[in-house]
RONUVO-232755 format. One record per residue (C-alpha): residue in three letters; y, x, z. Coordinates in steps of 0.1 Angstrom, whole numbers, plus 2048, in hexadecimal, padded with zeros to 3 digits. Example, Ala and Ser with C-alpha at 12.3 -4.5 7.8 and 13.67 -1.06 7.14 Angstrom:
// RONUVO-232755
ALA7D387B84E;SER7F5889847;
This chain:
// RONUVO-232755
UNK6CD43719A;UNK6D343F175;UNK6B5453166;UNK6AB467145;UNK68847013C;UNK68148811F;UNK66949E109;UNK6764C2112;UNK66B4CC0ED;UNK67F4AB0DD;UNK6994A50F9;UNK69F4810ED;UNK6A3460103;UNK685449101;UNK674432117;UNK65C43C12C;UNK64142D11E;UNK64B43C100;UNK65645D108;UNK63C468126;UNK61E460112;UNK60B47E105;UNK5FA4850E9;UNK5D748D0EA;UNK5CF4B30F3;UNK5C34C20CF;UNK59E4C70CC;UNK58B4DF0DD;UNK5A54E40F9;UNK59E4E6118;UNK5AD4E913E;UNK5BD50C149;UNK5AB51B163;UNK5B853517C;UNK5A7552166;UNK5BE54414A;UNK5D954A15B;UNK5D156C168;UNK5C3582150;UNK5D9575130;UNK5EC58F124;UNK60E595132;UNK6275A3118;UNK6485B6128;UNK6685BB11C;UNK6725CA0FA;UNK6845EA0F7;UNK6955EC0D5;UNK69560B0C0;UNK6BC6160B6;UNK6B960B091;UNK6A25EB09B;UNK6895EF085;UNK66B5F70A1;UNK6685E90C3;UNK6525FB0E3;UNK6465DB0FD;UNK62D5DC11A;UNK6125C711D;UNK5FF5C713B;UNK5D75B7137;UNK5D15A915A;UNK5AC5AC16C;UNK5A25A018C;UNK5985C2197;UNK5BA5DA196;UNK5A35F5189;UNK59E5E516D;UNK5BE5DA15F;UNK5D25E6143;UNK5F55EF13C;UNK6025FF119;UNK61F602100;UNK61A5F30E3;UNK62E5F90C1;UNK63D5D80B1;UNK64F5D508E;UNK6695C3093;UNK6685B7070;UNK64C5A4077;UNK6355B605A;UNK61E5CC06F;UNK6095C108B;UNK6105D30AB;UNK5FF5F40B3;UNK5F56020D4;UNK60961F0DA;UNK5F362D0FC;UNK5D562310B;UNK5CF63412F;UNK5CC625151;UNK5F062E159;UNK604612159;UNK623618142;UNK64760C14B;UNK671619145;UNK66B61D121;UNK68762410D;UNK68A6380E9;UNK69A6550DE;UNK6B86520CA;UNK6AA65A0AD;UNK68B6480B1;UNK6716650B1;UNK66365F0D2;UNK66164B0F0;UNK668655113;UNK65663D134;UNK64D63E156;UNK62763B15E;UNK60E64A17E;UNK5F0655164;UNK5D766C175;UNK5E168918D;UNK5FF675192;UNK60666C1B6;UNK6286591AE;UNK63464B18A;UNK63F666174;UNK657669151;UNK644671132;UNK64D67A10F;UNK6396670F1;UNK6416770CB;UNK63965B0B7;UNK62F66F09C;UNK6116790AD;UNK6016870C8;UNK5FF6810F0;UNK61767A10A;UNK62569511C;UNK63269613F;UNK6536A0146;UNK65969C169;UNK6416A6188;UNK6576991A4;UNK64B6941CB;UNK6596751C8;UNK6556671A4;UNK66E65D188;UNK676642175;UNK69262E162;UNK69364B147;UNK6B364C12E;UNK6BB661111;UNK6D867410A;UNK6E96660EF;UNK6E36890DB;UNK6BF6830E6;UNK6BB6A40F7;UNK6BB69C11A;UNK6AA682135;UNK6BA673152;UNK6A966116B;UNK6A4657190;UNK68E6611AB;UNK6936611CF;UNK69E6801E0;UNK69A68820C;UNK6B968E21F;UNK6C16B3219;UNK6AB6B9201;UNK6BD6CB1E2;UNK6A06D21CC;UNK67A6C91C4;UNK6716E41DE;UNK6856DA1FB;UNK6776B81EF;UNK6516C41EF;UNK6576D8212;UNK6676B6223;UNK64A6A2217;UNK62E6BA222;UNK63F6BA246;UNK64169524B;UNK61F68D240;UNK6186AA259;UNK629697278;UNK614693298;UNK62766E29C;UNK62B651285;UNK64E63C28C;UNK66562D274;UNK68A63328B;UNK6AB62327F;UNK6D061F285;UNK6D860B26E;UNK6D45E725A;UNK6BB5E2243;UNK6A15EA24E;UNK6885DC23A;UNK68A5CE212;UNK66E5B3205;UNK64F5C720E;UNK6555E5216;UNK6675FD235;UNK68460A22C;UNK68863422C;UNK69E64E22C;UNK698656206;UNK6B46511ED;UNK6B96481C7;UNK6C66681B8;UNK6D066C190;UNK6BC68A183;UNK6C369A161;UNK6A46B014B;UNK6B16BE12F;UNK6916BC117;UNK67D6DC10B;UNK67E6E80E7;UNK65C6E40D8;UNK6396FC0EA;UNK653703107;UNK6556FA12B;UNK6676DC13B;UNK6816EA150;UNK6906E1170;UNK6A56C216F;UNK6C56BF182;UNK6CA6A419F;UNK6F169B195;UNK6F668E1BD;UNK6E86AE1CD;UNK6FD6B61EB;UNK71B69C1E3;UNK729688200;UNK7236641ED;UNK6FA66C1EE;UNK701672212;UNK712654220;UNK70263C231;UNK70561F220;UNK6FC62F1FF;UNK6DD61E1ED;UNK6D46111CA;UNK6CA5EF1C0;UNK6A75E71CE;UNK68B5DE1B2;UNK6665DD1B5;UNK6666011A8;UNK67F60F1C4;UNK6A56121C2;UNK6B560C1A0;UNK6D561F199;UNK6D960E178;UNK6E2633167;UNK6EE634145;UNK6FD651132;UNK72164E125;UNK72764F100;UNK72F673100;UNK71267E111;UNK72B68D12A;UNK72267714A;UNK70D66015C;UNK71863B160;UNK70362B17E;UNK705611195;UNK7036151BE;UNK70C6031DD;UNK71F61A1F7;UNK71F601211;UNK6FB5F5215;UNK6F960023C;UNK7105DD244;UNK6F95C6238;UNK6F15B5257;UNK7155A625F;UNK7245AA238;UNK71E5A8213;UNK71C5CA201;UNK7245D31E4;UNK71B5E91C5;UNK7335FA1B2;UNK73361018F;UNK73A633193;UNK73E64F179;UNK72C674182;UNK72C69116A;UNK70D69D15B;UNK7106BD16B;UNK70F6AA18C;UNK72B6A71A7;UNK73A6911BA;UNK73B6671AB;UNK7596591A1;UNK75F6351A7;UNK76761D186;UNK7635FD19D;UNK7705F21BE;UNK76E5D31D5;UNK7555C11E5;UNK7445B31C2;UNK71C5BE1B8;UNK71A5D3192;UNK6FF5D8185;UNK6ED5DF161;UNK7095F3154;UNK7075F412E;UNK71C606110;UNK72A5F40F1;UNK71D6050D3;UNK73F6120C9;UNK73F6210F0;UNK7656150F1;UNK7565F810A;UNK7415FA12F;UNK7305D8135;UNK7215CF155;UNK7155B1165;UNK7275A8185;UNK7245921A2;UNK7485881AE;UNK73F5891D6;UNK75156C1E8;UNK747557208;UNK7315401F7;UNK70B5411F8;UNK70E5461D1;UNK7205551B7;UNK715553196;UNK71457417F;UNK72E57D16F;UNK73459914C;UNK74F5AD14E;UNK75D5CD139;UNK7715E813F;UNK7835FB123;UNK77061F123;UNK792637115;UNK7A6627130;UNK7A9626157;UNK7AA5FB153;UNK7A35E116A;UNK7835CB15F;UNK7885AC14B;UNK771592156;UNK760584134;UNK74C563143;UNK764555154;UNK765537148;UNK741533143;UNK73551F15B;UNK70F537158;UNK70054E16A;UNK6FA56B152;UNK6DD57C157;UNK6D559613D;UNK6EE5A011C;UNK6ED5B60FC;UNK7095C10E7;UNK7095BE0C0;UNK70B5DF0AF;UNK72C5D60A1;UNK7385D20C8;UNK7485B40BF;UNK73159C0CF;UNK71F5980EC;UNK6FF5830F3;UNK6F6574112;UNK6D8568123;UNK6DF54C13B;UNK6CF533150;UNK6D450D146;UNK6C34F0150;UNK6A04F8156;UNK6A5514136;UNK6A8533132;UNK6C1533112;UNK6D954F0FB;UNK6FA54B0F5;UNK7155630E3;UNK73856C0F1;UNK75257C0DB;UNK7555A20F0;UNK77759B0F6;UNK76E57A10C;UNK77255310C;UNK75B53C104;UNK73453D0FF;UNK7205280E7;UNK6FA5230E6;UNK6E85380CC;UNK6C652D0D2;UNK6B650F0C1;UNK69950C0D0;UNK6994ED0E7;UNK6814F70FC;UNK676518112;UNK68453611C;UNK69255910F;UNK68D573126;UNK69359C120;UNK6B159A103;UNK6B75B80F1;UNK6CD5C20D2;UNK6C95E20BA;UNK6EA5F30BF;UNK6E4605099;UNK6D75F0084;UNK6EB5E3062;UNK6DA5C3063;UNK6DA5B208E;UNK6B85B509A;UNK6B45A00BD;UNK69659D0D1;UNK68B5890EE;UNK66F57E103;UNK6685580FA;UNK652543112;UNK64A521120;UNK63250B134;UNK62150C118;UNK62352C10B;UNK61C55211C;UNK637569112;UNK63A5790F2;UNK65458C0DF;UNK6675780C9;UNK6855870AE;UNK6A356C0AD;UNK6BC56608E;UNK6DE56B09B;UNK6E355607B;UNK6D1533086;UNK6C15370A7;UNK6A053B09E;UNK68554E0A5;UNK66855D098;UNK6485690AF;UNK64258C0A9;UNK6235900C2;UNK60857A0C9;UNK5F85880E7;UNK5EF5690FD;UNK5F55520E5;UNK5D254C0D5;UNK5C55450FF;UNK5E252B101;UNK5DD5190E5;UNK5BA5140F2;UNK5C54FF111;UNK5D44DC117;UNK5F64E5126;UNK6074C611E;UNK62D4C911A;UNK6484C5133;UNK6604AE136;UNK6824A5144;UNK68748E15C;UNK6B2487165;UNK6BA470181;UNK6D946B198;UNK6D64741C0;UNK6E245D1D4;UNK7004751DA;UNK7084741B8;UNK6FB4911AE;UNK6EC49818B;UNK6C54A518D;UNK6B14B0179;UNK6894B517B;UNK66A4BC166;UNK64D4A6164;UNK62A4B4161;UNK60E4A3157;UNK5EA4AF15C;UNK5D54B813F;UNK5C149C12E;UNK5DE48713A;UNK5DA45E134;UNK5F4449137;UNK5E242B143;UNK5D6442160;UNK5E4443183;UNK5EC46A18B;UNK5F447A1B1;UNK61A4851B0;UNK6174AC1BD;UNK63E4B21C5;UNK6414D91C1;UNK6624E91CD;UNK67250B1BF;UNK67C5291D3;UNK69A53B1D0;UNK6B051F1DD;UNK6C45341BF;UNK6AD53119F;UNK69E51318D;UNK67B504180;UNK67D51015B;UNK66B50213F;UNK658524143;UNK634537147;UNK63053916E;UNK613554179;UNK61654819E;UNK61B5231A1;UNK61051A17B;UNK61C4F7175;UNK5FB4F1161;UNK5E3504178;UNK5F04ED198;UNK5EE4CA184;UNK5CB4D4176;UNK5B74BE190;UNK5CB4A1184;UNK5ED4A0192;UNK60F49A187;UNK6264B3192;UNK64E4AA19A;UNK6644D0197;UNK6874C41A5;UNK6A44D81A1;UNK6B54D11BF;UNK6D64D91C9;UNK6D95001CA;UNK6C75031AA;UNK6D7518190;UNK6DE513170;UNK6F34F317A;UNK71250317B;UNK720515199;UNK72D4FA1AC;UNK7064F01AC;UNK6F850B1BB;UNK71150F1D3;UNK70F4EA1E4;UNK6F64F11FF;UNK70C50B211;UNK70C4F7231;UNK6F24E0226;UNK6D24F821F;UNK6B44DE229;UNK6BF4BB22B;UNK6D14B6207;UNK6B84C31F6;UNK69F4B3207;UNK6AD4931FE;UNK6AD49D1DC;UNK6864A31DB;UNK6824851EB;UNK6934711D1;UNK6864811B2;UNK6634751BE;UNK6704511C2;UNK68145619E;UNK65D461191;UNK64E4451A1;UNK66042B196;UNK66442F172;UNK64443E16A;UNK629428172;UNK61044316E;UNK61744E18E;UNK6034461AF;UNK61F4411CA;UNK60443F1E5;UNK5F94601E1;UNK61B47E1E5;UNK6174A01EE;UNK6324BA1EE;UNK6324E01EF;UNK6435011E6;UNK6495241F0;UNK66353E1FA;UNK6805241FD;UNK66B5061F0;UNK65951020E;UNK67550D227;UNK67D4E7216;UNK6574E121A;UNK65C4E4241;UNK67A4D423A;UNK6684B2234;UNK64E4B824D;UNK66B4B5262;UNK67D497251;UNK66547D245;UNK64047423F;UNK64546721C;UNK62A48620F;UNK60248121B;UNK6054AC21B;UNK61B4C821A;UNK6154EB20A;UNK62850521E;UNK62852B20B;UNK64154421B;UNK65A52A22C;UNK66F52C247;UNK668514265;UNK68052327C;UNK6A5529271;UNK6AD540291;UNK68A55428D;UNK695557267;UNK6B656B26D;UNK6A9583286;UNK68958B26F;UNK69058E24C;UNK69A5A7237;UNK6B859222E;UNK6D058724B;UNK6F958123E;UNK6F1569223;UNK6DE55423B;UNK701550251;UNK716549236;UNK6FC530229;UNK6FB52224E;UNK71E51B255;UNK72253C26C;UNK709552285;UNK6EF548297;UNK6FC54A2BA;UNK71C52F2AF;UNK6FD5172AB;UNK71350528D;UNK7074E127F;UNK6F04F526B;UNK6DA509281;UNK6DA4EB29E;UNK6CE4CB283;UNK6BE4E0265;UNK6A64F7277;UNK6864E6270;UNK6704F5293;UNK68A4DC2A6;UNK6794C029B;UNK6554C82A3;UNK6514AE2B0;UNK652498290;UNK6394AE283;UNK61D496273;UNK6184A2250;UNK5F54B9248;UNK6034D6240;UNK5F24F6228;UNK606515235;UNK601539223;UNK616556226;UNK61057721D;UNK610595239;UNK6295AF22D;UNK63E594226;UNK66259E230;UNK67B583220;UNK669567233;UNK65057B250;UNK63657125A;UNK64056927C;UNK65154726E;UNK63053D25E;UNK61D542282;UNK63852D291;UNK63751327A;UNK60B51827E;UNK6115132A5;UNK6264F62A1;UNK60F4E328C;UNK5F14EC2A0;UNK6054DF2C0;UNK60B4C22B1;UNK5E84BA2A4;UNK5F14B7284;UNK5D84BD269;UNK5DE4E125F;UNK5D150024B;UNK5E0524251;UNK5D553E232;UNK5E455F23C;UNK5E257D221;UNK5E559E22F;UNK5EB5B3211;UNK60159A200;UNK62C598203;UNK64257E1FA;UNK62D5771E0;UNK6075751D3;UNK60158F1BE;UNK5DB59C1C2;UNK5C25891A6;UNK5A957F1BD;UNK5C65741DD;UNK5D355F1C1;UNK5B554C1B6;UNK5AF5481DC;UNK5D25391E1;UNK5D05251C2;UNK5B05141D1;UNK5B950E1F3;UNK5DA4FE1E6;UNK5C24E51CF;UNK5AC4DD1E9;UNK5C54D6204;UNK5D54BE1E9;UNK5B04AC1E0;UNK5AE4AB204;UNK5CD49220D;UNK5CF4841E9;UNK5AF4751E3;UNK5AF44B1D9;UNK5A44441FB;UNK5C0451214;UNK5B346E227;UNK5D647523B;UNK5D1452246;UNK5BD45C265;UNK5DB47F26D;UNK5F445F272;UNK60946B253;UNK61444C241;UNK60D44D21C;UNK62D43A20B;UNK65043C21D;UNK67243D213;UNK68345B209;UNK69046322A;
């Protein structure tokens, strides 16, 4: 195999003597713990003022005990001269902000006291409190100004029938007042990540704001009573905060732009869609812009409104289809032109320059997060960025300002988030917040590196290397060989709150993050190679990335592998349970044991078929020879298996059955089940808990002496 190590920050060939030797941590450093990790400050994502000159960002100070955390705005200069300035300071946690067009105040969505559901408040920033606007049964949120600034749209979800906050009230009061307690459907889904599905929908409300010392009025609900709101298959995007609509006003002020899916009630034998549709502000029945069987979504102005932009996923029969930006001439009835064709990237966020003639993109490429600039007619993208390291997340453009003012989030394994401004000009950037970077520079978080090899199908892979603080070269480290989720994302030279890089190689381990086939940020053709081949491939992969390791870094202990992941790293973990006993332990989060149990479970089924080769019931090469519970009887690996209780992507039913397998087969095993908990870890205390028991299964099996010696699990084998 041909092979490439390098520094991520200096991205230069060098031996590996050379090039994997660290330099001493700086004085005084020392190891991250867990509380590190948790209660640093997490900075959100900028929202811009028109002209640029002032920017509003959450930041969220974490504590173990909910009660006690914080969540404000805070005021940033975006020139860099003024420190930041806290613009509240209640218990309500702040989100949806978004400025008036003439930068006078600030509009959010927050649940402060009294409030049973997150409301829309108004913040003059020339003093005073923040007023509530909206007192709705079920919330609001995703607040937009007019472009005149004197109205408000936003979304909250609305019963069947109901036509105004009444009706809504009434409805409420008589199903909390039901003798019975049922959840009844008809139709597919039923359930999304952590949460039952209802019979509430995503309506586009308009408040037209009150003059100064008079009351807020009634806002209109733009969907009341059309037949769109009440078909079947009509939903909005689903986001932690509820359905998204994705509503913007037009440039006129005259309608509503937003985003919906018409078709979701098919979801269990089809892809849906979402398409763009066009409703007056006055309300009445949507007008389609879009058609097909493609996903819109973020719809987005040009600043000389002569341009919609909107990100779109171009459906097809393959497991993945990169994301795709494409415009449609706003004066004329035009079919889109699709701008990123030939870009062979995934876009995931863009901002238009405020002379509409460019367009910058934020894209996934090989283990970074990078910017790039398209002319707004199309073609090619170049790289903006010069950093050579880390990821920009949250891009956003003034759409008035003379002189182009860009923001970002900028982060690494080294580095929390902050907000960073970046020079069109060069590339650069310059840190405009420092919120969590004093705690970080206190801890030995060694740098990561590259690592390129060739599979032994000739694919191209890439991987990071981690090293554990303190790190010596002339020392003989553990390999810990963690595996992504997704299949359809990528380990990111990135801060990670849930399985910190730094925080697992603390006890002295070097970790191996594979991008495996299905990773993105590879090119399309990448991610889309494990359609028929979900499990074994990229298995192989793994495999081989830890021989790569091994052999040309003499650093690393070959004796002593383990291998772990969650969501889809979890499925690959059971995965090689099930094909070789190369790893002394296994850590299992969230995976999938059983293919079959899988389908009929989760809130996802079609993908999984078209992934599979077909249904379940044709029992294709896929679901007979890739279905990990059919091989139980290989099962020899200790295994650590966690899963959280209202998870619904991956239930907890496929834990249990992977639990009972290992337990029939007297294999060395350890079931942590957290009740409150989804897909993911996200209570303080649950994740110090699941941070431990992951180190302590790994000190168990990895220790000098064999301990997985006496399960029968062989310590070295060959990849396969």
């Amino acid at each position: 195999m041909r092979l490439k190590i390098c520094f991520i920050a200096l991205c230069v060939a060098a031996t590996v003597g050379t090039a994997m030797a660290a330099a001493p941590a700086a004085s005084g450093q020392r190891t991250l713990t867990h509380e590190d990790l948790w209660t640093m400050p997490r900075v959100g994502a900028a929202k811009l003022s028109a002209d640029g000159r002032w920017a509003v960002v959450p930041v969220v100070e974490p504590a173990y005990d909910e009660k006690q955390q914080k969540s404000d705005l805070w005021l940033i200069d975006t020139s860099g001269v003024r420190e930041p300035r806290r613009l509240t300071g209640t218990s309500g946690r702040e989100g949806d902000a978004i400025w008036s067009p003439d930068g006078s105040s600030i509009a959010f969505s927050a649940r402060r006291d009294g409030d049973e559901k997150a409301q829309i408040y108004l913040l003059p920033l020339a003093g005073g409190d923040a007023a509530r606007l909206t007192n709705t049964v079920n919330g609001a949120r995703t607040p937009v100004f007019s472009p005149d600034g004197s109205r408000l749209l936003y979304v909250s979800d609305v019963y069947p029938g109901a036509t105004d906050d009444a009706s809504q009230r009434r409805v409420a009061a008589e199903r909390k007042a039901r003798p019975w307690n049922a959840r009844i459907y008809e139709g597919f889904p039923i359930r999304n990540w952590d949460r039952w599905l209802d019979d509430l929908k995503p309506h586009v409300f308009v408040l037209t704001l009150p003059a100064p010392g008079t009351l807020v009025g009634a806002a209109v609900d733009l969907l009341a009573g059309t037949k769109f709101a009440a078909e079947p298959g009509f939903s909005g995007r689903f986001t932690d905060s509820g359905q998204s609509l994705d509503a913007i006003w037009t440039p006129d002020g005259s309608a509503v732009v937003f985003v919906a899916s018409t078709d979701r009630n098919r979801a269990a034998y089809s892809f849906t869609s979402s398409q763009v549709f066009r409703v007056a502000a006055s309300g009445g029945e949507p007008v389609a812009l879009t058609s097909g069987l493609d996903q819109w979504s973020e719809p987005a102005f040009s600043p000389d409104g002569r341009t919609l932009y909107a990100l779109v996923e171009r459906r097809t029969e393959k497991v993945y289809n990169r994301s795709q930006l494409a415009s449609l001439a706003w004066s004329a009835a035009a079919a889109p032109r699709w701008l990123t064709s030939a870009v062979d990237l995934s876009i995931s966020r863009f901002a238009i320059s405020a002379d509409s003639r460019e367009i910058f993109l934020q894209a996934e490429q090989e283990g970074r997060e990078r910017v790039f600039r398209l002319p707004a007619r199309g073609g090619k993208a170049t790289a903006l960025d010069a950093e050579s390291r880390g990821a920009y997340t949250n891009l956003v453009v003034a759409d008035a300002s003379p002189r182009p003012v860009m923001l970002a989030n900028w982060e690494s394994a080294q580095n929390p988030p902050e907000i960073v401004r970046i020079d069109p000009a060069t590339g650069k950037h310059r840190v405009l917040t420092r919120f969590a970077s004093a705690r970080a520079a206190a801890l030995d978080l060694p740098a990561v590196r590259d690592l390129w090899f060739t599979s032994s199908r000739g694919k191209r892979i890439h991987s990071f290397i981690v090293v554990p603080p303190g790190f010596d070269p002339n020392k003989r480290y553990p390999l810990f060989n963690v595996i992504h989720g997704g299949p359809h994302t990528m380990f990111r030279d990135q801060w990670v709150l849930r399985w910190n890089y730094h925080l697992l190689a603390a006890p002295g381990y070097v970790l191996v993050l594979t991008n495996y086939s299905g990773s993105t940020g590879f090119g399309e053709a990448f991610a889309q190679s494990i359609q028929g081949d979900p499990l074994r491939g990229p298995g192989d992969e793994l495999n081989e990335a830890s021989d790569a390791a091994i052999r040309e870094m003499p650093f690393i202990d070959g004796s002593r592998q383990c291998a772990g992941g969650a969501s889809y790293g979890g499925h690959l973990s059971n995965w090689l349970q099930a094909s070789t006993t190369r790893y002394r332990c296994l850590v299992s989060h969230a995976g999938l044991v059983n293919l079959e149990a899988q389908w009929g479970t989760s809130d996802v089924v079609y993908s999984r078929e078209v992934s599979n080769g077909g249904p379940v019931w044709e029992q294709g090469p896929v679901w007979r020879e890739q279905n990990p519970i059919r091989y139980t009887g290989r099962f020899k690996t200790p295994t650590l298996v966690t899963i959280g209780e209202q998870d619904f992507r991956v239930p907890l039913n496929n834990s249990l059955e992977y639990w009972t397998a290992l337990q029939r087969m007297q294999v060395p095993s350890r079931l942590v089940v957290f009740p409150t908990e989804n897909h993911w870890v996200l209570n303080g205390e649950n994740s110090r808990l699941f941070y431990s028991e992951v180190h302590g299964w790994l000190a168990r099996w990895l220790a000098p002496a064999p301990a997985a010696a006496a399960s029968g699990a062989t310590a070295v084998a060959p990849s396969r």
